[in-house]
N, C-alpha and C positions, 0 to 999 in steps of 0.2 A: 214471401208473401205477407207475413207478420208487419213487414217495413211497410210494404204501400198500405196493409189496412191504419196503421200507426200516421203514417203520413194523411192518411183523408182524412181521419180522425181532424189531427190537426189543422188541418187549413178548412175544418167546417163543412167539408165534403161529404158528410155521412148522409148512408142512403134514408131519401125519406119516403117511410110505407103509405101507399094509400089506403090501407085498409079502414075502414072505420069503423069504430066499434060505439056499441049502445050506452048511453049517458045513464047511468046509474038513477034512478027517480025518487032514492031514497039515502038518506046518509049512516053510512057503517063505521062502525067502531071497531073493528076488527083489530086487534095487536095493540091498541091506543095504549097511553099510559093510564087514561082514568077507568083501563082494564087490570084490575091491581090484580098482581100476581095471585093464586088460590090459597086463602089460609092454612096455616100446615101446624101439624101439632107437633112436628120437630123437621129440622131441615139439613139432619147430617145420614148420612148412610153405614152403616157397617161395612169394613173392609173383609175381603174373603181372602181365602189362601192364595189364589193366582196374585192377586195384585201386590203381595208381600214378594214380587220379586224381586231378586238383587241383580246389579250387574255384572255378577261374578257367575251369575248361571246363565246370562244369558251367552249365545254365540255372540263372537264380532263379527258381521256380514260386513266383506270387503263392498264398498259402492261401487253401483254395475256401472251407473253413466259416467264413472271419472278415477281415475287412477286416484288423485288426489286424496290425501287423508288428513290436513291441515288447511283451518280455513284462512280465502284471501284474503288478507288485508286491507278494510277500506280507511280508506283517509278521510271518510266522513262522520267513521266513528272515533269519540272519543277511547285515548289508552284505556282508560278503567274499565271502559265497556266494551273494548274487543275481544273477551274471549265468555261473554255472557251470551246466550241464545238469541236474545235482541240483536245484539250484534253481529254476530253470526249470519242471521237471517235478515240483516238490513235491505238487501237486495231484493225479498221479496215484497217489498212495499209497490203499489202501484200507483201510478196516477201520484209521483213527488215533482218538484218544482220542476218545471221544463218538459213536466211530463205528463200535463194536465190532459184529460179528452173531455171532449163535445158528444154526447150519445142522445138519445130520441127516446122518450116516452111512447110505445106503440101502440097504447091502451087511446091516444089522440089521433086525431087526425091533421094536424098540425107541426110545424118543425117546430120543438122544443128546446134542442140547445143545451139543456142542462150539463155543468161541467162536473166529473170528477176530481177531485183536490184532495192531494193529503198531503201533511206534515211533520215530519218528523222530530221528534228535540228529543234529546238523551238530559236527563235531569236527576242526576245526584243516581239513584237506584232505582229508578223507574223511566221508562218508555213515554212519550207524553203522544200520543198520537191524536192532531187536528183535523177536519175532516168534513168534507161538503157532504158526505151522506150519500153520494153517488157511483154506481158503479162504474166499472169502465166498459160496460158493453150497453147495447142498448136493452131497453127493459117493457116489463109491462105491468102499471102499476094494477091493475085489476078494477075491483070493485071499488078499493081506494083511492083512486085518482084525484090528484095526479101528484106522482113524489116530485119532491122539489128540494132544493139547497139547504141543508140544515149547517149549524153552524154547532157540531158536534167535538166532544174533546173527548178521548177515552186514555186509561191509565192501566200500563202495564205492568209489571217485575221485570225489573232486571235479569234477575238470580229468582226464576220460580223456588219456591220453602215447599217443598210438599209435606203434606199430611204425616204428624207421627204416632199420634196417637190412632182412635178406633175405630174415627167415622172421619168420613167427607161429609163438605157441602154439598148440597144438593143445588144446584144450577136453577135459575128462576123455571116454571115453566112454559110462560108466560114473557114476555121482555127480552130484553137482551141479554146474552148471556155470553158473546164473543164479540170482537170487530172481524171481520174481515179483510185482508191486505189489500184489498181496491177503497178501505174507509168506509165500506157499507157495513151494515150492523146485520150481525147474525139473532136472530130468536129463537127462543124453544120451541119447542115441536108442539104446543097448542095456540089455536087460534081464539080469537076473544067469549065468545060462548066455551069455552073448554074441552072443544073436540080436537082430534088428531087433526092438524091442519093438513098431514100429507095426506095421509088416509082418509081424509074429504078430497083432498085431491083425485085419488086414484079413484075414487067414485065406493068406497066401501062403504060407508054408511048415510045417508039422507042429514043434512043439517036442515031442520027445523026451527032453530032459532035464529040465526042469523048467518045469512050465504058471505063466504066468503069465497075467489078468486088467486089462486098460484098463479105467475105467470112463466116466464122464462128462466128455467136456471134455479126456479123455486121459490119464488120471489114476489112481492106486491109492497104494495105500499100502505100504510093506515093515514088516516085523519092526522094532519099536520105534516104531511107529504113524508115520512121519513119512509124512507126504501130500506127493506131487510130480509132475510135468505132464513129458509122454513125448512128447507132440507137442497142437497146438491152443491150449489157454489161453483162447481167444475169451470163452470164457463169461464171464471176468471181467466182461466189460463188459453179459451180455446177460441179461436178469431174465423171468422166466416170467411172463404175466399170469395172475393170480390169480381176475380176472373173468372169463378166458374159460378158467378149470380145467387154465391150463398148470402144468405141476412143471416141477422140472429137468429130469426122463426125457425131457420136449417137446423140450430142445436140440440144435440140427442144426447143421451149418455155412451152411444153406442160409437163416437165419433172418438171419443176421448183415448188419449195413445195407454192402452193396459196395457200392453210388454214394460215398460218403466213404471217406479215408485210415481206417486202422483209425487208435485209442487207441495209445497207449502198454500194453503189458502185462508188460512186465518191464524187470529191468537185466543184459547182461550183467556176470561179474563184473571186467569191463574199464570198466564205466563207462559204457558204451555201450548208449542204449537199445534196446530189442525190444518192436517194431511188431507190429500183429494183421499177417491174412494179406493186405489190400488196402492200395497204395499206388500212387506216381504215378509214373505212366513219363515218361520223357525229354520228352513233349509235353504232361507237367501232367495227362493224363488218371490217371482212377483206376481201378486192377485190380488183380485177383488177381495179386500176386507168386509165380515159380516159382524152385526151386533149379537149379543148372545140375549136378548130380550123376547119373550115368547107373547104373543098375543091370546089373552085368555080364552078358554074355550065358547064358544056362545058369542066372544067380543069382536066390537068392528072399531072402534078407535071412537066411538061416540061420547065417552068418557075419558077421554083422551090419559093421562097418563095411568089414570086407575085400570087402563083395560090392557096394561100389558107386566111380566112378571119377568123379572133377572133370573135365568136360569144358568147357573155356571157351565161354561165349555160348549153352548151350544155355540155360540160360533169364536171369531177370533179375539173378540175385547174383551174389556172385562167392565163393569158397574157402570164406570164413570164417560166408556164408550171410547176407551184409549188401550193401549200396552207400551211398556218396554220394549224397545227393538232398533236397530239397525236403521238408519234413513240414509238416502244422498247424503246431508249434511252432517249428519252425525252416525260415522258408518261405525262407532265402536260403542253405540246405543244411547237412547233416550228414550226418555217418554214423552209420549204425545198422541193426540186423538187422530179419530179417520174420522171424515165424512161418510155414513152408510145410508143406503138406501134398498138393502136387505139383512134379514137377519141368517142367523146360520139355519134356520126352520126353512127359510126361504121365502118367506111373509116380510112384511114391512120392517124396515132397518131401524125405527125406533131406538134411542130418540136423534137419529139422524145428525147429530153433532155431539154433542155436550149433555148429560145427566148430573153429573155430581163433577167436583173437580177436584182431581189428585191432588193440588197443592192450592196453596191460600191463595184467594181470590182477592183482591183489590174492588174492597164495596166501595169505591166512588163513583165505578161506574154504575151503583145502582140507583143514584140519585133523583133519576127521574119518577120514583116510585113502583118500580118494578123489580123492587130487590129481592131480596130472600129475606125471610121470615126469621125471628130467635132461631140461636145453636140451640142443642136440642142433643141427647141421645135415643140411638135407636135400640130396641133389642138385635140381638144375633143371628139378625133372618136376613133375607137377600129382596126384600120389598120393605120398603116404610111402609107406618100403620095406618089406616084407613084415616083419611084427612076429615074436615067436619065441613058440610053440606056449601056449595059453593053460593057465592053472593052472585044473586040477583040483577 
């Protein structure tokens, strides 16, 4: 069924919704770049005892979907870089040459067209990934409307370097902070007034300053049309059947296959990849991965990252919202992030991709002005220290 949604895709056949939706009377800045990331009085984190682990204490969980325990060789990677994690994972790029899609703006009433494109180039020790900023499913750009064709580069690792010293970086909170493998941009978990963009989602706390709109998959658009994923991403992998009159609007979390490890669906921009929301616990079983972040007591996400606290072991990650462990492609371990959208509390999965990143990030993709702030040390605590009063 994947084939024939793949096929309308291509010949332009994509279903077009009639729904029509209210024309915004006002212009939002939500996610923009001239929403500069929150000043911070340091931007590295303190490492805890969980994330000091070695590969020598982890288990090797044999991979459930495939006997297989050496990856295939593609002929479209370079020698140097076939046995680096990029290479590895070249296959999960979506939407590469020959494999472009046409998807729909749904937030319109109109056939939109917008294409998915990405490119790949292997470059000396880094990834160079091109990229029209488009997903490959259709979307809904929200109160941003309407996303549109960006003409996007982002920069990888090769060979992610993780962290050896005391502290990580801390991931913008604000901006981009991953690509994802359909070349749409992943953002931190706050929205341009500095609230929990999920947890406005989910209707937790009243935004008073400036309403912003998730749409499908977790997703909208800001001013300057760029489409980017707030929390979820799943849908990359999951296609509406066409026979039995699903659209995208059909997508639930609830559809997604959890007996298997999730896909791959992004890269942090450490290098390091990010897993859907299911993966394999310490005994090889498979399940929903939970963040170990606590939402403070009294707090609703209105303060967005200040209103939640890293509590070790509450659920399966650890700081930076990744572990060590076992995957399909790497069944004798790596490290890499989940996608969450709970925590081990059972409350919101904060911060839903990316917090701090295990290995060194690649600041060019922070070019557009949403980078991270000065390195910095933290003291020995499991929260940085109280940031200084947000800009206006």
């Amino acid at each position: 069924m994947n084939i024939l949604y793949m096929f309308l895709r291509k010949n332009k056949l994509v279903l077009i919704h009639s729904l029509t939706f209210l024309a915004c009377s006002m212009i939002f800045l939500s996610c923009t770049q001239n929403q500069q990331a929150k000043p911070t009085s340091a931007t590295t984190i303190t490492h805890t005892q969980n994330q000091q682990v070695k590969p020598t204490e982890i288990k090797t969980i044999t991979k459930k979907e495939s006997t297989a325990t050496n990856p295939i060789i593609n002929t479209n990677v370079p020698n140097y870089a076939q046995n680096t994690i990029a290479g590895i994972l070249i296959d999960a790029w979506q939407c590469t040459e020959g494999q472009e899609i046409l998807v729909q703006d749904l937030t319109t009433s109109y056939a939109d067209s917008i294409k998915c494109s990405v490119s790949i180039i292997f470059n000396s020790d880094k990834l160079v990934v091109k990229t029209t900023g488009i997903p490959n499913h259709d979307l809904e750009s929200g109160f941003g409307c309407c996303a549109s064709e960006q003409n996007r580069e982002w920069s990888l690792p090769l060979n992610p370097v993780a962290i050896t010293g005391d502290n990580y970086n801390i991931a913008p909170e604000r901006g981009p902070v991953a690509v994802a493998v359909n070349g749409a941009a992943i953002y931190g978990p706050e929205e341009g007034p500095g609230g929990d963009a999920v947890a406005l989602h989910y209707g937790k706390f009243i935004e008073d300053r400036q309403p912003i709109q998730l749409g499908i998959c977790g997703g909208h658009s800001g001013p300057g049309g760029e489409y980017h994923y707030h929390y979820d991403a799943n849908c990359i992998h999951w296609h509406p059947d066409a026979s039995a009159g699903e659209s995208a609007n059909d997508y639930s979390i609830d559809k997604l296959n959890s007996k298997n490890h999730s896909p791959v669906i992004g890269f942090a921009f450490d290098g390091y990849p990010i897993y859907g929301f299911f993966g394999f616990d310490t005994d090889g079983n498979v399940r929903e991965m939970t963040s170990s972040y606590r939402l403070n007591a009294g707090a609703n996400g209105y303060n967005g990252s200040d209103d939640y606290t890293y509590e070790e072991g509450l659920g399966d990650l650890d700081q930076c919202n990744g572990h060590f462990g076992a995957t399909p492609d790497f069944p004798n371990g790596i490290y890499h992030y989940h996608s969450t959208i709970k925590s081990g509390s059972g409350d919101m999965g904060f911060p839903y991709f990316v917090y701090c990143y295990y290995g060194i990030p690649d600041e060019s993709n922070y070019s557009g002005g949403q980078g991270m702030g000065p390195a910095g040390g933290l003291p020995a605590s499991n929260r940085p220290p109280p940031r200084p009063p947000r800009r206006r």
